[in-house]
Each structure stands twice: as structure tokens, then as C-alpha cells.
N, C-alpha and C positions, 0 to 999 in steps of 0.2 A: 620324354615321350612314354617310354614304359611305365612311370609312377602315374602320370593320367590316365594310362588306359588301366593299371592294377586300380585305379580309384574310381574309375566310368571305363567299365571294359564294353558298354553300351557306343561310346564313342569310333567315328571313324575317323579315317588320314584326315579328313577338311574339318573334323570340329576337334581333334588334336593339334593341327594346328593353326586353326580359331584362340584356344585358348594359351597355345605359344606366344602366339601375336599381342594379346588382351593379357595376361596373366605374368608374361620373363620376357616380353618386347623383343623376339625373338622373328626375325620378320626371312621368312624361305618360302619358295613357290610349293602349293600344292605338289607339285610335281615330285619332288625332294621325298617330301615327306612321305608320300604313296612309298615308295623305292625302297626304305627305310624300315618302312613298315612290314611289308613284304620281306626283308631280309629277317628280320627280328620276329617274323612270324605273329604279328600284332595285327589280330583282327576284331572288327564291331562283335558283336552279339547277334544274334537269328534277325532278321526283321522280318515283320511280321504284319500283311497289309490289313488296313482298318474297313471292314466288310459295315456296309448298312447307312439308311438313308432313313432318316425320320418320316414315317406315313405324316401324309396332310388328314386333318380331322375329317372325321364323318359329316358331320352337320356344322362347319363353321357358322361362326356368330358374326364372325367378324374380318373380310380381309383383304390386304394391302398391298399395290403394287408392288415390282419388284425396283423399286427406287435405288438402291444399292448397284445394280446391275455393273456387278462382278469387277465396280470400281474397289481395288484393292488396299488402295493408298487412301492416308487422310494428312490435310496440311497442319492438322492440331490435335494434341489428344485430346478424349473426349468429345471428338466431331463423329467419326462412325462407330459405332459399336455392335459386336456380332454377339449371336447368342447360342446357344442348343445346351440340348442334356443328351447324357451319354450313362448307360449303364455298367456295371462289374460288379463281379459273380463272388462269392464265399463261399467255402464249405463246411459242412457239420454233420461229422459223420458220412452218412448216404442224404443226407438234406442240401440243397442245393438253394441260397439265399442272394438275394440281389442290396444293391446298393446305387443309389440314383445321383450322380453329378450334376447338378446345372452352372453353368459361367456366363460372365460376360467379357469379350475378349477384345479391346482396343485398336485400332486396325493403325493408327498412327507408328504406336512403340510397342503393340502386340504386348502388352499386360496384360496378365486376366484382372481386370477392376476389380470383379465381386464373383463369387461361388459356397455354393452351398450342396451338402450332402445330405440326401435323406433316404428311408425306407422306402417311400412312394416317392411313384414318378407321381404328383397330381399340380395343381393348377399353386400350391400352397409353396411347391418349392421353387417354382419361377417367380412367384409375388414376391419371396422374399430374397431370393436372389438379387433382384430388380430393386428393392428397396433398399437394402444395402448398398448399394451401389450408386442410389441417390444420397443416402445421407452421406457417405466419404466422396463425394463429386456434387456436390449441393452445384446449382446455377446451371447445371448441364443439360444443353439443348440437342444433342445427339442423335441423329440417323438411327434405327434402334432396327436393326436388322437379325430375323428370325427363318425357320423354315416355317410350313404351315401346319404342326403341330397342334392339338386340340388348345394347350394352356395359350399359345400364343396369338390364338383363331377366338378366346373368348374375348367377350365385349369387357368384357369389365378391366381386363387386362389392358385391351386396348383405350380404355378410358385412363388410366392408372398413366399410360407414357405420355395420353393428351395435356389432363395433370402437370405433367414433370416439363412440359413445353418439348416434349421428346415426336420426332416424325415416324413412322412405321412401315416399313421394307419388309418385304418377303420374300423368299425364292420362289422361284414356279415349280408346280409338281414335280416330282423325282430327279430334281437339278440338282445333285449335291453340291456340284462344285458354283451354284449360285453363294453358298456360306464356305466357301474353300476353306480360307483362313481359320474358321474354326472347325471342321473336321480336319483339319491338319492339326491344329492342337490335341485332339483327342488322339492320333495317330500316332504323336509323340509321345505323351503321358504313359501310353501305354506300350510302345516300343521298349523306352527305359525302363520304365517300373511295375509294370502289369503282365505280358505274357509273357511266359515260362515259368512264372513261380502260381503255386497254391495259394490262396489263403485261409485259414482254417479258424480267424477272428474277424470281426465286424471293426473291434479297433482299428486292430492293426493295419486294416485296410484306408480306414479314415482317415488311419493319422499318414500312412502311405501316401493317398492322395494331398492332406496339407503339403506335408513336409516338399512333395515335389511339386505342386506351384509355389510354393515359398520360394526355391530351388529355380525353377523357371523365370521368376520377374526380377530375382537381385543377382544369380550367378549367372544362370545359362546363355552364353554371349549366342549373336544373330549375325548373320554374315551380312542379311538384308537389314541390318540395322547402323554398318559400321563395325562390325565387331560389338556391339555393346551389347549389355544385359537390357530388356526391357524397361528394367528401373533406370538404368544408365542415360538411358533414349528419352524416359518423360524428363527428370531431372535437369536435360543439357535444354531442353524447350525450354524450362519454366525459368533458367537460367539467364536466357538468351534475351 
């Protein structure tokens, strides 16, 4: 227990022992472990709640009922898939610089499929988010659920998922929790690895974010998955 928390001191009693269970087949109630933990003076890290709800466009082009409606479960991957972008901050000197996320996030085994990071939020980094996403998922007819964001509100976008045999979901004005699933992945990304530290590089931030969705889809076990990693969860499907 102490070597997980000195290696993810981000972790608490239930994903301490999530990865008991998944990682030394080590199988004790929550309970236990709480108790444990408390004596040994082993606690999570700050947490820190995820503020903000994507505005809908000024002048949509284009938009889409709320089809998804807040079904959270999918019977196959690649049947629903959620989307958003999220912003994180750098700094330089007294300069204050942004950096822009977009993903798309699996509702079956909760993978992130595809993400990309750019300088601008614009319509260039969900197109290609989105395309990425097609070519390592080639045949995928997917529920392609968004908020109503300006890139996600243009037509041409929405021609782009027609294209792909993909159907188009939106939330309703200021419903975040219509896209739960994935402001909850942003909640976590940045739980562990984003607030309380500085950054004072653009890399370093980039490669931050890789490195922990790399972290997210082949280690980080789910309790609503089974214990499994997200990659653990598509794999045991395609096996089946």
C-alpha cells in the first residue's frame, strides 16, 4: 500500500485497493483498507472540482438532438462516443499561455479513441481529432455525441460524421452532466496531473498530457469496468 501511494500519492483507499486486487490479487473490503490507511497516515492528494461548461455557439449552423440522453452504457465499443475540449494553462515568465485538448472518449470501455493538442481551440482541432479516430476505427457507425460548441454546431463538421455513417447527439444548453462521462474524464486528468503543479514549458505540458492518457487506457484500472484498464475492457470484447 505505501509503495502505491509513494508511486500515485494522487490515489485514495478504493483505487489503492483497485490496484491490490488487479495488480497482487490481493482481494480485502474497502473497509480494511480505509482503516489502514488512516493508521499509516496515507492520504489522496488536494482534489480539486472541475469548474466550467462549454457555451453553445452564437450562431449554429447546424444542431442535434439530445439522442444520447444521458444513456451512459454502450453494449459494444465503438457504439457511443463522447466528445469535448478542455483547456490548460502555461507560463512564461508574467505571459500566461493556453493549450487546447480535444478527445473522444468510448462510453463502452471508456478509452480515449483519439485526442489531440493544439494552440487554438478552432474548428481544425476537432476535425482532426475526429479523423484520427476514423482512420484507427475504420467501419465505425457511432452515436458521436457533443455539447453545442461552435466546432461542433458547424455544418461541415456535421457533414464530416454523416460521411463517416456516424449519427449526432448533443446536450442541451448548460447540461453538463448531458456529456458526464467526459467531463469526468477531464476532472481526472487534471486531479492527477494538472492542478498544483506550475508549468513553465509547452512540452512539457504536451507531453504531460500524452503520457497520462497513455496511463489512463493500458494501466489505470475502473472499478465500473471490473477492475480493468480501459484497454483491458476493449480487448476482453474483441476476444469474446
Amino acid at each position: 500500500m505505501e509503495e502505491i501511494h509513494i508511486e500515485s500519492p494522487d490515489k485514495g483507499y478504493r483505487r489503492i485497493n483497485d490496484d491490490l486486487r488487479h495488480d497482487h490479487n490481493i482481494h480485502v473490503n474497502d473497509k480494511r483498507i480505509l482503516r489502514i490507511c488512516r493508521t499509516r497516515n496515507i492520504k489522496s492528494t488536494i482534489k480539486y472540482n472541475n469548474h466550467g461548461c462549454t457555451r453553445s455557439a452564437k450562431n449554429p449552423q447546424y444542431l442535434a438532438e439530445n439522442l444520447l440522453d444521458r444513456e451512459f452504457h454502450a453494449s459494444k465499443p465503438n457504439e457511443k462516443w463522447l466528445t469535448d475540449v478542455t483547456e490548460f494553462k502555461w507560463y512564461e515568465a508574467f505571459t500566461v499561455h493556453k493549450v487546447y485538448l480535444s478527445a473522444i472518449l468510448d462510453l463502452c470501455d471508456r478509452r480515449i479513441v483519439s485526442f489531440m493538442i493544439s494552440e487554438r481551440n478552432d474548428n481544425a482541432l476537432v476535425f482532426k481529432t475526429v479523423d484520427k479516430a476514423i482512420r484507427t476505427n475504420p467501419n465505425t457507425h457511432s452515436l458521436f455525441h457533443s455539447d453545442r460548441g461552435f466546432q461542433y454546431t458547424n455544418r461541415t463538421f456535421h457533414h464530416k460524421l454523416e460521411k463517416a455513417g456516424m449519427t449526432q447527439s448533443m446536450s442541451r444548453v448548460a447540461h453538463c452532466i448531458d456529456n458526464g462521462p467526459m467531463e469526468g474524464f477531464w476532472g481526472i486528468l487534471k486531479r492527477e496531473r494538472y492542478y498544483g503543479r506550475r508549468f513553465t514549458c509547452k512540452k512539457a505540458l504536451a507531453r504531460m498530457i500524452e503520457e497520462y492518457i497513455s496511463y489512463y487506457n493500458t494501466m489505470r484500472v475502473q472499478r465500473n469496468l471490473g477492475v480493468l484498464t480501459p484497454l483491458e475492457k476493449y480487448n476482453l470484447y474483441l476476444a469474446a
